[in-house]
C-alpha positions in Angstrom: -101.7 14.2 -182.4 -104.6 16.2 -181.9 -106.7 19.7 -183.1 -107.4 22.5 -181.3 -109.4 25.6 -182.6 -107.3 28.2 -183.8 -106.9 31.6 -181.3 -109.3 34.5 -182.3 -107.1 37.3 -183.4 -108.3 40.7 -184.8 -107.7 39.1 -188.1 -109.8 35.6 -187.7 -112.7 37.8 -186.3 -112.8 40.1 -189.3 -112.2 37.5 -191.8 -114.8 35.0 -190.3 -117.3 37.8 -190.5 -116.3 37.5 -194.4 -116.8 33.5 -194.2 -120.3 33.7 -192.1 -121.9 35.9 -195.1 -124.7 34.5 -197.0 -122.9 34.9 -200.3 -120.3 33.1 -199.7 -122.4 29.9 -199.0 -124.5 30.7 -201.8 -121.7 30.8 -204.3 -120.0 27.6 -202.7 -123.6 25.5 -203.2 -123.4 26.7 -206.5 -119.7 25.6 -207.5 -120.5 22.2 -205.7 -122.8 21.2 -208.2 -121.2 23.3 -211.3 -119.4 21.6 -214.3 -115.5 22.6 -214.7 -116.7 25.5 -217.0 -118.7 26.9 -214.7 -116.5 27.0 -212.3 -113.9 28.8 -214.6 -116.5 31.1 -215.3 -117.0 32.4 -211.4 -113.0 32.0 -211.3 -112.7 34.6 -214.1 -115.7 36.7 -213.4 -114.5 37.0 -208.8 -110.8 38.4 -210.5 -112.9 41.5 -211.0 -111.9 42.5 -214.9 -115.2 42.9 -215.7 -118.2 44.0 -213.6 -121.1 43.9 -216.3 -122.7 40.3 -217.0 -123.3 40.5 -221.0 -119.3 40.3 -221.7 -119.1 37.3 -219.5 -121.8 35.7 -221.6 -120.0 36.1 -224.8 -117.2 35.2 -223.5 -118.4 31.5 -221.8 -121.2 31.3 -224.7 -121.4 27.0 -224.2 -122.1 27.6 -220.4 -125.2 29.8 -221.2 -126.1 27.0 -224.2 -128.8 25.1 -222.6 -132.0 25.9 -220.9 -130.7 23.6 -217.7 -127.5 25.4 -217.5 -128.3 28.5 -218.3 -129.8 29.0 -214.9 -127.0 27.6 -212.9 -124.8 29.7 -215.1 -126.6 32.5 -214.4 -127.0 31.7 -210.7 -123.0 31.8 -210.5 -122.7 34.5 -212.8 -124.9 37.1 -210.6 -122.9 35.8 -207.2 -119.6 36.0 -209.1 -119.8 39.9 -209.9 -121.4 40.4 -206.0 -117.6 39.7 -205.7 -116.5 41.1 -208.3 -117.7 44.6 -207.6 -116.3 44.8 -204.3 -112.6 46.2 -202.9 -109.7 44.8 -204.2 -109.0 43.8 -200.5 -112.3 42.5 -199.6 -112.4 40.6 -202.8 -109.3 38.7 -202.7 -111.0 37.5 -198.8 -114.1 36.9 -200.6 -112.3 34.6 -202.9 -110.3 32.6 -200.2 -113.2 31.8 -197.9 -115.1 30.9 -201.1 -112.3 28.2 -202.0 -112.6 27.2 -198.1 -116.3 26.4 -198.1 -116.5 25.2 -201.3 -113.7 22.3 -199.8 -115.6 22.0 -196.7 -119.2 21.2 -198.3 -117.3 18.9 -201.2 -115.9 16.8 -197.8 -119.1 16.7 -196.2 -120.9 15.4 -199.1 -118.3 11.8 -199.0 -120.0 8.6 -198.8 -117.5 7.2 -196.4 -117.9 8.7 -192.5 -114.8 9.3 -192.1 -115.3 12.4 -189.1 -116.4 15.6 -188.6 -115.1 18.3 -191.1 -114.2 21.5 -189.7 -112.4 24.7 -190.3 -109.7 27.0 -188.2 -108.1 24.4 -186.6 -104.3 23.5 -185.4 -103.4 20.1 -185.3 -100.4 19.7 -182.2 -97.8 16.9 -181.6 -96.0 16.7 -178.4 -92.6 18.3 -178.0 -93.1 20.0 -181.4 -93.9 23.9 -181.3 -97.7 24.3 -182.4 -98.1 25.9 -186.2 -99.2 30.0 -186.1 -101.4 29.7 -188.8 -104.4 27.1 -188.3 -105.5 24.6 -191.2 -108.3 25.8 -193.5 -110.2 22.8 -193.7 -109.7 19.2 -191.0 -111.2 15.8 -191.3 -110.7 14.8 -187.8 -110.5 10.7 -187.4 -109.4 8.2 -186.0 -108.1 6.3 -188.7 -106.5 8.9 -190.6 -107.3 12.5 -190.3 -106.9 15.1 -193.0 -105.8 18.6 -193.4 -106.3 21.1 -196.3 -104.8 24.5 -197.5 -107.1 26.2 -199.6 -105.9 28.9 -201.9 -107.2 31.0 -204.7 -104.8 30.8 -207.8 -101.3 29.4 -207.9 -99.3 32.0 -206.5 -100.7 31.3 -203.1 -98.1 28.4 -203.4 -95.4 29.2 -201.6 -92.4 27.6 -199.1 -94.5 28.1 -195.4 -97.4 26.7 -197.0 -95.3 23.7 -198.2 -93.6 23.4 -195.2 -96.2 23.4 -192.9 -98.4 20.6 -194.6 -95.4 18.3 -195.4 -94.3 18.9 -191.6 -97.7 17.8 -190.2 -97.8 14.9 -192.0 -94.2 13.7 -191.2 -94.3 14.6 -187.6 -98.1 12.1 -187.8 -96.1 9.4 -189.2 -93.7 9.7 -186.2 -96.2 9.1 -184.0 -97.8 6.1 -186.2 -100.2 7.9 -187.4 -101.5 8.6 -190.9 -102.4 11.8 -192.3 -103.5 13.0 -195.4 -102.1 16.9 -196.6 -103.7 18.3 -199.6 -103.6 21.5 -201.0 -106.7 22.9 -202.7 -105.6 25.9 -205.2 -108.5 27.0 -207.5 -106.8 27.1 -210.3 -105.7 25.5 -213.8 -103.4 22.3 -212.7 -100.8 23.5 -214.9 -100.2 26.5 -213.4 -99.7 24.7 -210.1 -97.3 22.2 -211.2 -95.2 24.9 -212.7 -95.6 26.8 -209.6 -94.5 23.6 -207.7 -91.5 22.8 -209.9 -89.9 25.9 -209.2 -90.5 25.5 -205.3 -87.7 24.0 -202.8 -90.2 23.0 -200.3 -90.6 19.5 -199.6 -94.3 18.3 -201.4 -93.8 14.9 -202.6 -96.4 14.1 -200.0 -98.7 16.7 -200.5 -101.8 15.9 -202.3 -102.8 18.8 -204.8 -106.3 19.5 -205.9 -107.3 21.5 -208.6 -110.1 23.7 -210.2 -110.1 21.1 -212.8 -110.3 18.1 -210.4 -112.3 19.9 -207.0 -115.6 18.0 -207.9 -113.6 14.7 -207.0 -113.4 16.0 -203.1 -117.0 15.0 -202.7 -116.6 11.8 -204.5 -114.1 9.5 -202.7 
């Protein structure tokens, strides 16, 4: 097994101009440190259903409680409707490469070394035909590597997805080799496992991470 960085279409040079702009760092820091209502808050705000900031605070009144929060809150409140505001295609890019960096900077905050986190890349196996569509987010190790599909909301689940990530992990552990796939999707758990349920795709070895549980990323 090993990575490779993915091939620079016209599509991965227009969407990483997308993941190389300021905001989308800026909202990531801000969601690493952010409580699980905060982070509902930019994921409600970045769907774009309201562009004006004084509905948002009625509407997530215990986030803006605190003198503390209230400037986080604000922080991701501001960067949220930057997003918001936008095209209904640039937006929904926005959002993914948001979900990506968040991921990335939750991995690179872990205690444990456990390799260099990094984003666009393949992972190959001899004699198997090498995945299209690279991995959003790898920890590359030697003791067990990692790969991560990051999506915005549950429909984003789907069969290829599935596939791939249960694929890379089986055709690891015919070479010996253990790997972890996990699935990133910010959004409600619920909503994923229902989404899940319905789905045909192998994913009892899949890993999946919610909005409600990202924080733990940067904890094991």
């Amino acid at each position: 097994m090993r990575f490779q960085d993915a091939a620079k279409d016209a599509r991965a040079v227009v969407y990483a101009g997308i993941q190389a702009d300021p905001l989308v760092g800026r909202i990531a820091e801000l969601l690493a440190d952010a409580t699980p209502a905060e982070r509902w808050l930019a994921r409600a705000v970045m769907n774009g259903e309201r562009t004006e900031p004084a509905p948002w605070r009625r509407i997530f009144p215990a986030v803006f409680a605190g003198p503390a929060s209230t400037q986080r809150a604000e922080a991701i409140l501001a960067a949220s409707l930057e997003v918001a505001t936008r095209g209904e295609a640039a937006r929904s890019q926005y959002r993914g490469a948001v979900v990506e960096e968040l991921t990335q900077r939750l991995l690179a905050r872990r205690s444990s070394s456990r390799g260099p986190v990094r984003r666009e890349r393949r992972v190959l196996f001899d004699g198997v035909r090498a995945e299209i569509h690279p991995y959003d987010v790898t920890v590359e190790s030697d003791a067990r590597s990692e790969v991560y599909d990051c999506k915005w909301g549950a429909r984003g689940i789907n069969a290829d997805v599935l596939n791939q990530l249960d694929d890379a992990r089986a055709h690891a552990a015919d070479e010996d080799i253990e790997l972890r796939a996990v699935l990133v999707i910010f959004d409600a758990r619920r909503s994923c496992e229902i989404r899940l349920a319905r789905s045909t795709a192998p994913h009892a070895g899949t890993r999946l991470v919610s909005i409600d549980d990202v924080g733990s990323l940067g904890e094991e």
